[in-house]
TORRO-323083 format. One line per 3 residues: their letters; for each residue x, y, z of C-alpha. Coordinates in Angstrom, 1 decimal. Example, Ala and Ser with C-alpha at 12.3 -4.5 7.8 and 13.67 -1.06 7.14 Angstrom:
as	12.3 -4.5 7.8  13.7 -1.1 7.1
***
This chain:
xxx	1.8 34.3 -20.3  -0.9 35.1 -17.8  -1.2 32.4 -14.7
xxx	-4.4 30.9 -15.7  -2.6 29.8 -19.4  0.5 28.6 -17.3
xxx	-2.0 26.5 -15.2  -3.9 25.0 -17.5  -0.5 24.0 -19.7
xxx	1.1 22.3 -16.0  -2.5 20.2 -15.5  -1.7 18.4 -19.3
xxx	1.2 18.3 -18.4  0.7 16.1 -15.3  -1.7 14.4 -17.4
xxx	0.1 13.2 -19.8  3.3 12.1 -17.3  0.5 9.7 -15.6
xxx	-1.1 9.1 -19.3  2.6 7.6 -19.7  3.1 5.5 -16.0
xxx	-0.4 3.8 -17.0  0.9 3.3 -21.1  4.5 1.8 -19.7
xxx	2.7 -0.6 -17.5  0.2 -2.0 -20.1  3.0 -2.0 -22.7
xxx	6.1 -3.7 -21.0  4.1 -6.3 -18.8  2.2 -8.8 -21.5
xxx	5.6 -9.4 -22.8  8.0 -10.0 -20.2  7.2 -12.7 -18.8
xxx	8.5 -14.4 -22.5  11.3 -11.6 -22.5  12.2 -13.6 -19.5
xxx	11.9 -16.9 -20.6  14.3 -16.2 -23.9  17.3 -14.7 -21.4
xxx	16.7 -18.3 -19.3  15.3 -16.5 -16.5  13.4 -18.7 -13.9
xxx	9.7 -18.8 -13.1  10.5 -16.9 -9.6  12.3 -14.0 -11.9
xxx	8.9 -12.6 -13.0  8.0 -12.2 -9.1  11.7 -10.3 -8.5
xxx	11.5 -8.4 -11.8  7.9 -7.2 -11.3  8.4 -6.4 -7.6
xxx	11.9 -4.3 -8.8  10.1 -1.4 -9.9  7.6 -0.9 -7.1
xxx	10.7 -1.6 -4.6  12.4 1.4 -5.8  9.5 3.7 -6.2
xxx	8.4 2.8 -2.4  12.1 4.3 -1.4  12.8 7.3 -3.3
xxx	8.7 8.6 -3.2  9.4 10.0 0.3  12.7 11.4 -1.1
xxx	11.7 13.2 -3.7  8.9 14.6 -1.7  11.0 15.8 1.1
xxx	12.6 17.7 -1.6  9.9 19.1 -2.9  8.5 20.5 0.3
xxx	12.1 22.0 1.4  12.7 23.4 -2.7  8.8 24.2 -3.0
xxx	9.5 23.1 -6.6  8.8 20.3 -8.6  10.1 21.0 -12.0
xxx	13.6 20.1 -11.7  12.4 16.9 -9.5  9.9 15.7 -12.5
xxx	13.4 16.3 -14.8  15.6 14.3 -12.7  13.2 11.6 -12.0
xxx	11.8 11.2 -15.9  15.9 10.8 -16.6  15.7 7.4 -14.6
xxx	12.7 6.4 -16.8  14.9 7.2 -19.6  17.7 4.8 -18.7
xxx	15.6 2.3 -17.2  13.9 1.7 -20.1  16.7 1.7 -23.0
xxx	18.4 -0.8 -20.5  15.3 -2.8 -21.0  15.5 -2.7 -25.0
xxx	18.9 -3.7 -24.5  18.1 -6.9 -22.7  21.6 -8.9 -22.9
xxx	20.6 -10.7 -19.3  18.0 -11.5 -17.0  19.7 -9.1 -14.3
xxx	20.1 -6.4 -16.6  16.5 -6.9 -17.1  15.7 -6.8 -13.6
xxx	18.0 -3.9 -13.3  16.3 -1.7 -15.9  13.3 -1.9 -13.7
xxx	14.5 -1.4 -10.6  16.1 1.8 -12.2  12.9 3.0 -14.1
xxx	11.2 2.6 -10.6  12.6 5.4 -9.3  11.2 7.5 -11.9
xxx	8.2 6.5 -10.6  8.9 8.3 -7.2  7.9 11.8 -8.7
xxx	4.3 11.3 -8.0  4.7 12.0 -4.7  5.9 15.7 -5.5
xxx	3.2 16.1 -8.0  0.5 15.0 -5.5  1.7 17.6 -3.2
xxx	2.2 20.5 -5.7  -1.7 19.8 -6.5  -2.5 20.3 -2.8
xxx	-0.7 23.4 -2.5  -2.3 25.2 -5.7  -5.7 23.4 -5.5
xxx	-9.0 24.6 -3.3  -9.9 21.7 -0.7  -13.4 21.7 -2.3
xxx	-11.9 21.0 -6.2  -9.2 18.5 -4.7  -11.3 15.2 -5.2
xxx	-12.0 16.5 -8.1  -8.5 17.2 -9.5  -7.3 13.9 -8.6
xxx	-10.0 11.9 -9.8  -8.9 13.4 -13.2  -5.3 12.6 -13.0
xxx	-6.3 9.0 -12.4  -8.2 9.1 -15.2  -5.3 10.0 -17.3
xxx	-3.5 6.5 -15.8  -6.3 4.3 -16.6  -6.6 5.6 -20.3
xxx	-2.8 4.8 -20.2  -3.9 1.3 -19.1  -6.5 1.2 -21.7
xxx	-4.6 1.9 -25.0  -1.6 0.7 -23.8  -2.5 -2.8 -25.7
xxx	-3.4 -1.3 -28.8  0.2 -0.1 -29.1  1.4 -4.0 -28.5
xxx	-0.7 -4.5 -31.0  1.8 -2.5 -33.6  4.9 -3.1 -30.9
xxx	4.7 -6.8 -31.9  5.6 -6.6 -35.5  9.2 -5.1 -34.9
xxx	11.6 -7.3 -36.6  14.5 -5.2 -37.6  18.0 -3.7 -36.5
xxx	18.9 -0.9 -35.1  22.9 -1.1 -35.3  23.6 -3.6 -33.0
xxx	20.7 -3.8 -31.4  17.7 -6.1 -32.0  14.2 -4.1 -32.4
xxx	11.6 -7.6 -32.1  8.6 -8.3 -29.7  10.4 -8.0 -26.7
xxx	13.0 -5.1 -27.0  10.3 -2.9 -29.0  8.3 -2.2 -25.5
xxx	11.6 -1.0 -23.7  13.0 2.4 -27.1  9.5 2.6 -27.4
xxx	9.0 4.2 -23.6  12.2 5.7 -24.0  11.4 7.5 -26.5
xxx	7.9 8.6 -25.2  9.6 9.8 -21.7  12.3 11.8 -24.0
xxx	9.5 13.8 -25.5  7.8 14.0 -22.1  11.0 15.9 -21.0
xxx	10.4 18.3 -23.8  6.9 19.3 -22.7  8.1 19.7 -18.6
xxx	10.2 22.4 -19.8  8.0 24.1 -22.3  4.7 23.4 -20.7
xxx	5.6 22.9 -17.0  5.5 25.7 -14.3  6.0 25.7 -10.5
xxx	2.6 27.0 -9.6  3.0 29.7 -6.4  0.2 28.0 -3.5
xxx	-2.8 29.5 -3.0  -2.8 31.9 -0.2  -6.5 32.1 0.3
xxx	-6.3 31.6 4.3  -3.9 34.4 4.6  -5.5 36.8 2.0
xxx	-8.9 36.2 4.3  -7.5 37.1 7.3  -5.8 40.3 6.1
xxx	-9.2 41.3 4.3  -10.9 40.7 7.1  -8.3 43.2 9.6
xxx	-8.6 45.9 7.0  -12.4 45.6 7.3  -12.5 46.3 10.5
xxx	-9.7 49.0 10.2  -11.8 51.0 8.0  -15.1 50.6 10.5
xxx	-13.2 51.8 13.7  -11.5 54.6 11.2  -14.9 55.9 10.2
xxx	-15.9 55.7 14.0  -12.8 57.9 14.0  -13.3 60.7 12.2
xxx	-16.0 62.3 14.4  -13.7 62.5 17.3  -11.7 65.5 18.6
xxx	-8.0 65.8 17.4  -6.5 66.3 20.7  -8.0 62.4 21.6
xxx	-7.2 61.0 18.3  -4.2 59.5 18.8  -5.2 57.5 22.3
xxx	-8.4 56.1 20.4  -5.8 54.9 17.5  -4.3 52.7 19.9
xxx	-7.5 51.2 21.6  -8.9 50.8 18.2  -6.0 49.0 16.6
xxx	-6.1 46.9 20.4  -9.4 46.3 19.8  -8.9 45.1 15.9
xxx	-6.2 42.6 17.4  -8.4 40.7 19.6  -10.6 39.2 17.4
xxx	-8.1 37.9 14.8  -5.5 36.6 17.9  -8.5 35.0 19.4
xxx	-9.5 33.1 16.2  -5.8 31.9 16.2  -6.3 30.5 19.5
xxx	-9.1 28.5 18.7  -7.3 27.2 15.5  -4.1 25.4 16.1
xxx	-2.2 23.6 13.6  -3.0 20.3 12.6  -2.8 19.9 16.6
xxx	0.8 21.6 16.4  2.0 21.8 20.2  4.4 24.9 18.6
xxx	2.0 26.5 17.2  -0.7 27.2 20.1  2.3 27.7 21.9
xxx	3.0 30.8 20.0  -0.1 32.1 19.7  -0.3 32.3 23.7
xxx	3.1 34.3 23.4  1.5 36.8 21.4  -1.7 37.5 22.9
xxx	0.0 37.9 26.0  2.8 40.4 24.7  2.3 44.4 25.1
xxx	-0.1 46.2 22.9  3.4 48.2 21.6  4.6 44.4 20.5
xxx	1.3 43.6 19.3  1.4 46.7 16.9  4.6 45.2 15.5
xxx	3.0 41.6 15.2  0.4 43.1 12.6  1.9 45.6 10.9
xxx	1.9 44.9 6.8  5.6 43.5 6.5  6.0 40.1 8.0
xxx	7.8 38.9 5.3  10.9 38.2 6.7  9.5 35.6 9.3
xxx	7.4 34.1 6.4  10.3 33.7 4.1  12.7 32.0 6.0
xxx	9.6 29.6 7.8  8.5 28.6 4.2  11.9 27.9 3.4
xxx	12.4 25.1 6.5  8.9 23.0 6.5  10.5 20.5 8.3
xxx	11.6 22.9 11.5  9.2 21.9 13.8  8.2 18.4 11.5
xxx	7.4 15.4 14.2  6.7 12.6 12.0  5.0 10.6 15.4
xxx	2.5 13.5 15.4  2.1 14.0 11.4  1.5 10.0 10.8
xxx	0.4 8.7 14.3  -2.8 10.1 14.6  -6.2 8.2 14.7
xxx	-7.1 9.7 10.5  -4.2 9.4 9.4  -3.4 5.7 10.3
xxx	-7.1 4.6 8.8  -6.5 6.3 5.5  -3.1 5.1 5.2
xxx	-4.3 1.6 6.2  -7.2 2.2 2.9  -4.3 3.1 1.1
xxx	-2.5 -0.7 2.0  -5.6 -2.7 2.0  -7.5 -1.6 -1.0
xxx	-3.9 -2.1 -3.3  -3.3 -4.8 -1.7  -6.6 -6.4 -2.9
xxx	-6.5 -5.1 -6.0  -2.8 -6.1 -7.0  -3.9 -9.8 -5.6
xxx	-6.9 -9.8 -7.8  -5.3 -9.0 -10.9  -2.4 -11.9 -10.2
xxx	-5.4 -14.3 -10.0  -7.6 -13.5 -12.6  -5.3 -15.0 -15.7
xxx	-5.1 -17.9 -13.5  -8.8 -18.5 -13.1  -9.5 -17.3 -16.8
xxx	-7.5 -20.1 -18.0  -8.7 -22.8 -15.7  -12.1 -22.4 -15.7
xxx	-12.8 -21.0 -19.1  -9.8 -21.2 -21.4  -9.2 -18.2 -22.6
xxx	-6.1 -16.9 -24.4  -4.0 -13.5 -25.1  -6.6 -11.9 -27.1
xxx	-9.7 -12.8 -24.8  -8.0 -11.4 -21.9  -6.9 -7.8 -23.5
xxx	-10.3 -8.1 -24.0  -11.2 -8.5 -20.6  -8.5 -6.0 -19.7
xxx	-10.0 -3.1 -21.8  -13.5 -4.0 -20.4  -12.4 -3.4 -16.9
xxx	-10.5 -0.5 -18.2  -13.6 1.4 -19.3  -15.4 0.3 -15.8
xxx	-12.5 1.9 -14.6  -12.8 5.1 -16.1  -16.0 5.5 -15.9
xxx	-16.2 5.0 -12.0  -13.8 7.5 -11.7  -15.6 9.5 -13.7
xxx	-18.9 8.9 -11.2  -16.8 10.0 -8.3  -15.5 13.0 -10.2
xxx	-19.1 14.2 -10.5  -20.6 12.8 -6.6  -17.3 14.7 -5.0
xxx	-19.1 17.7 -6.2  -22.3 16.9 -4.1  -21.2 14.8 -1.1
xxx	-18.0 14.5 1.3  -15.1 12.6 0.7  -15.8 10.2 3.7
xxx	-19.5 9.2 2.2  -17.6 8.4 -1.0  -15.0 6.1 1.2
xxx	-17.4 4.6 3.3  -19.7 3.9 -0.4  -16.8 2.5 -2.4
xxx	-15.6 0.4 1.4  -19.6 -1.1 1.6  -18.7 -2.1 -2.5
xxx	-15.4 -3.6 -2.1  -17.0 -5.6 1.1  -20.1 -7.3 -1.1
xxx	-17.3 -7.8 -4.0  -15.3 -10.3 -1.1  -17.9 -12.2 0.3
xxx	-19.1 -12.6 -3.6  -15.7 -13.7 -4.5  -15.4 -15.7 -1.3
xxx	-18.8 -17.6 -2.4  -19.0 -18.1 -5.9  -15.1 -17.9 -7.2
xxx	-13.4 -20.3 -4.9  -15.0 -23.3 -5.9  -17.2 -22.4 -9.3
xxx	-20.2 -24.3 -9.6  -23.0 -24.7 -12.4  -22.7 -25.1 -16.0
xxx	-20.1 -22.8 -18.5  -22.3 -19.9 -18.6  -23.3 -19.7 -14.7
xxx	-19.6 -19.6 -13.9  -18.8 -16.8 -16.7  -21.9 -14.3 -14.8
xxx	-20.2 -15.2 -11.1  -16.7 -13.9 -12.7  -18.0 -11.4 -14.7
xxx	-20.3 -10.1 -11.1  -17.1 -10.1 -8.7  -14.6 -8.7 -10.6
xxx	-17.3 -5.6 -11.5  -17.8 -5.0 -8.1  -14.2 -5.4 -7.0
xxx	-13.4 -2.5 -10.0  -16.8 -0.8 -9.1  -15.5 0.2 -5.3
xxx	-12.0 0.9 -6.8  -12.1 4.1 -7.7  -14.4 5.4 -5.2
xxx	-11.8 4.1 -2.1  -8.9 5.6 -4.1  -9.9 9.3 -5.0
xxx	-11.8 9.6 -1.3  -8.5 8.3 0.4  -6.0 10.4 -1.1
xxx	-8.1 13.8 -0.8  -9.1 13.1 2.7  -4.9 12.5 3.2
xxx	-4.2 16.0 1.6  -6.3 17.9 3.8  -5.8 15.8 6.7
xxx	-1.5 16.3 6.6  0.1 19.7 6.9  0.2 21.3 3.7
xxx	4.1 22.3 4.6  5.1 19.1 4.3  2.5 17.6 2.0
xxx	5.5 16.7 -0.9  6.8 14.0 2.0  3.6 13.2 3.3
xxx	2.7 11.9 -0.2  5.5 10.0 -0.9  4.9 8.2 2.7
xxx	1.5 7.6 1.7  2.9 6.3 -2.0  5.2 4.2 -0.2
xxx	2.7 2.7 1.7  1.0 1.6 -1.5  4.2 0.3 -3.0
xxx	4.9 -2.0 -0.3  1.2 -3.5 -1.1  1.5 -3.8 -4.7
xxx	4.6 -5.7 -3.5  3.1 -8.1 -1.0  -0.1 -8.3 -3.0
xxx	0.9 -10.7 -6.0  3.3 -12.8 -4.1  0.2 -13.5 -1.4
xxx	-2.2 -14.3 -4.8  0.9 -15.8 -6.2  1.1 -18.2 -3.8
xxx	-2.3 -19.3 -3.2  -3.6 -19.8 -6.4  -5.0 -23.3 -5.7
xxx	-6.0 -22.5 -1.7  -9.0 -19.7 -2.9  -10.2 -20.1 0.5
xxx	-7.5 -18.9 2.4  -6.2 -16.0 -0.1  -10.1 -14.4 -0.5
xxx	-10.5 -15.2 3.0  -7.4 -13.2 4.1  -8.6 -10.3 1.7
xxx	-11.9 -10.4 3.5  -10.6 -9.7 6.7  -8.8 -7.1 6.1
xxx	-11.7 -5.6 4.4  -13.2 -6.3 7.8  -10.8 -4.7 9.9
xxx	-10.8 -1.8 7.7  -14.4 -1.1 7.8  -14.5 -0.6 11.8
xxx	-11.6 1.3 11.6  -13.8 3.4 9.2  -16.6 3.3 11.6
xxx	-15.0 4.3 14.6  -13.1 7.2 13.0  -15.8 8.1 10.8
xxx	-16.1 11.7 12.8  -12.6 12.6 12.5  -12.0 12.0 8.9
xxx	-12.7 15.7 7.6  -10.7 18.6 6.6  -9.8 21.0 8.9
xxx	-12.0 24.0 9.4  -11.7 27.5 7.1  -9.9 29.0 10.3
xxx	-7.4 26.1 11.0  -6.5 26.2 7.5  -6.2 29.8 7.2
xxx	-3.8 29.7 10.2  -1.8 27.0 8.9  -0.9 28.9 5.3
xxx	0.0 32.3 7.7  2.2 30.0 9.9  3.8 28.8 6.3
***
């Protein structure tokens, strides 16, 4: 099977595993709250039980990323991880206690931790230009998951039978009917799943570019005397070694201390050692570098710099909002307008096809502009969303239909800026983080998000009846983000051709 076939088959592939996440979480979380209620679970359970699965996912993302990036595969990691999905979710559909229940999703959670390993095997065999791109579509594939995830309830609510011992109704249905979807998801990672090799377009650009100008000095060459040839060999291949050394210089890595450090080791070596630094067979240094990323790993420098501290903060604030937004919409829906189980799947779906179709919008604008326009756009959306919501929904005013438009307005805009903050932030992160380590660096940055859809809900949660305070809080950090934005607005771009070209050879 030729590599573009392979390609193509691990891209559905991921597709469908985050066509899955986005089907579980529509699927399992209408009904639990009742699941809850039948196993005498208290009201608080709901937070715990929710909360369980993003608590585990938040740990073992940077795990399974760190093995990633030492392995530089994924396959057996999406294996091992789907397992826990497995088991997680037939000890949902067995359900004998609320703390088995809770303990089904702590367990599935870690499942969940995977992403991080696929995030940084699309970094490594994706072209910085088609990256937006790539991931837009992959969060596309969630957010259909989100969207027909009801229509299976619709069918899921209905079981009433036996299965041995075991009880197939309402509530269990959700829990054998995920198993069974991840089982056959394990069936397609090891027919239709390869570990993709990187590209090595930096490295392949550097060498084209020596052998260039080995063939122009070689042509200058041939009309010299034989007695002087072997002198002018060496000045020439002296000569070829400046240029590319220098480049080097002037590229670093990532603002690696190491490697600029190394690069003044070799430019000041003898033109004898230099000879050896460029003839074709480096392999052995290669080898055993890609096979410790971490070796010269400083987390302080990976994570503590200016870009990397406003993305990850996007990364908090943004899910943060969003997770507090959907905790209080059912609320609001009920309070000011009544509506039920089947008028908010509708509402659901709705905002699922917004959804979609922004990212859709930012598929086809990452084509045209930058990934820090498209932040800074969907930043200036999310802003006018607040100070909306912080106007008209806190304290609802006019008759039945004014109050429907002011919903209906804020909660557009708050989806409208959604995708365009997501897809820019976790680009811009990719290209931003060393590509050795970009398994780990995604799970960090997953993590990151975790902990906000954790703190999110139980902020909203709280605060139900105190609007002013909970938007208010929202809007600041909105606030805070949108300087940071503004102050590091220079820095947040990908590193230059060279820089990047250097950092694969260093690899």
């Amino acid at each position: 099977m030729d590599h573009g076939r392979k390609k193509k088959l691990t891209f559905f592939t991921i597709g469908l595993i985050f066509l899955l996440t986005g089907i579980e979480y529509a699927v399992i979380l209408p009904t639990i709250w009742k699941y809850l209620q039948t196993l005498g679970a208290p009201p608080y359970f709901l937070g715990l039980t929710l909360s369980a699965f993003s608590l585990s996912g938040l740990l073992a993302s940077p795990l399974f990323g760190h093995w990633s990036d030492r392995t530089r595969t994924t396959k057996k990691i999406i294996l091992f991880a789907n397992f826990f999905e497995i088991v997680g979710n037939f000890m949902y559909f067995l359900g004998f206690s609320k703390w088995l229940l809770l303990s089904s999703r702590l367990v599935a959670g870690i499942g969940s931790g995977a992403g991080s390993s696929i995030f940084g095997l699309l970094t490594r065999i994706t072209a910085p230009e088609d990256r937006s791109t790539v991931f837009a579509v992959v969060m596309v594939c969630r957010q259909i998951g989100l969207l027909i995830g009801p229509a299976f309830n619709i069918v899921l609510r209905l079981c009433d039978f036996h299965l041995g011992p075991f009880v197939v109704d309402t509530f269990t249905a959700p829990g054998l009917f995920m198993c069974l979807l991840w089982i056959l998801i394990q069936f397609a990672v090891v027919f239709m799943y390869w570990d993709l090799p990187p590209l090595q377009r930096g490295k392949e650009t550097l060498k084209t570019n020596c052998s260039d100008m080995v063939n122009e000095q070689r042509t200058g060459e041939e009309a010299e005397d034989e007695d002087e040839e072997n002198e002018d060999e060496d000045k020439i291949e002296d000569e070829e070694v400046k240029p590319l050394m220098q480049s080097q210089e002037l590229a670093g890595s990532y603002g690696s201390a190491a490697a600029t450090e190394s690069h003044r080791n070799v430019t000041t070596a003898t033109p004898d050692a230099t000879l050896n630094q460029t003839s074709p067979s480096p392999e052995p240094p290669v080898s055993h570098e890609s096979s410790s990323p971490f070796k010269n790993f400083s987390i302080s420098q990976e994570f503590l710099r200016e870009e990397v501290i406003v993305l990850l903060s996007a990364q908090f604030i943004t899910l943060f909002n969003q997770t507090a937004l959907e905790t209080m919409v059912t609320p609001l829906t009920q309070k000011y307008f009544n509506y039920g189980e089947l008028e908010n799947s509708l509402m659901y779906c709705l905002c699922g096809v917004e959804v979609i179709a922004g990212f859709l919008l930012v598929r086809w604008l990452s084509l045209r502009v930058t990934e820090r326009v498209i932040l800074a756009v969907g930043l200036c959306i999310c802003n006018i969303s607040c100070i909306w919501c912080l106007i008209f929904l806190t304290n609802p005013r006019g008759s039945f239909p004014w109050q429907l438009a002011e919903f209906v307005i804020g909660l557009f805009l708050q989806l409208l800026g959604l995708p365009f903050v997501s897809v820019a932030q976790v680009s811009l992160f990719s290209k931003v983080t060393s590509i050795k380590t970009q398994g780990f660096s995604q799970g960090v940055r997953r993590s990151v998000g975790g902990l906000a859809t954790i703190l999110g809900p139980l902020w909203a949660g709280g605060l139900i009846d105190n609007m002013y305070i909970m938007i208010g809080v929202m809007m600041a950090l909105l606030v805070l983000l949108t300087i940071m934005l503004a102050f590091s607005y220079e820095r947040l771009v990908a590193p230059s051709q060279e820089e990047e070209a250097e950092s694969r050879v260093i690899c």
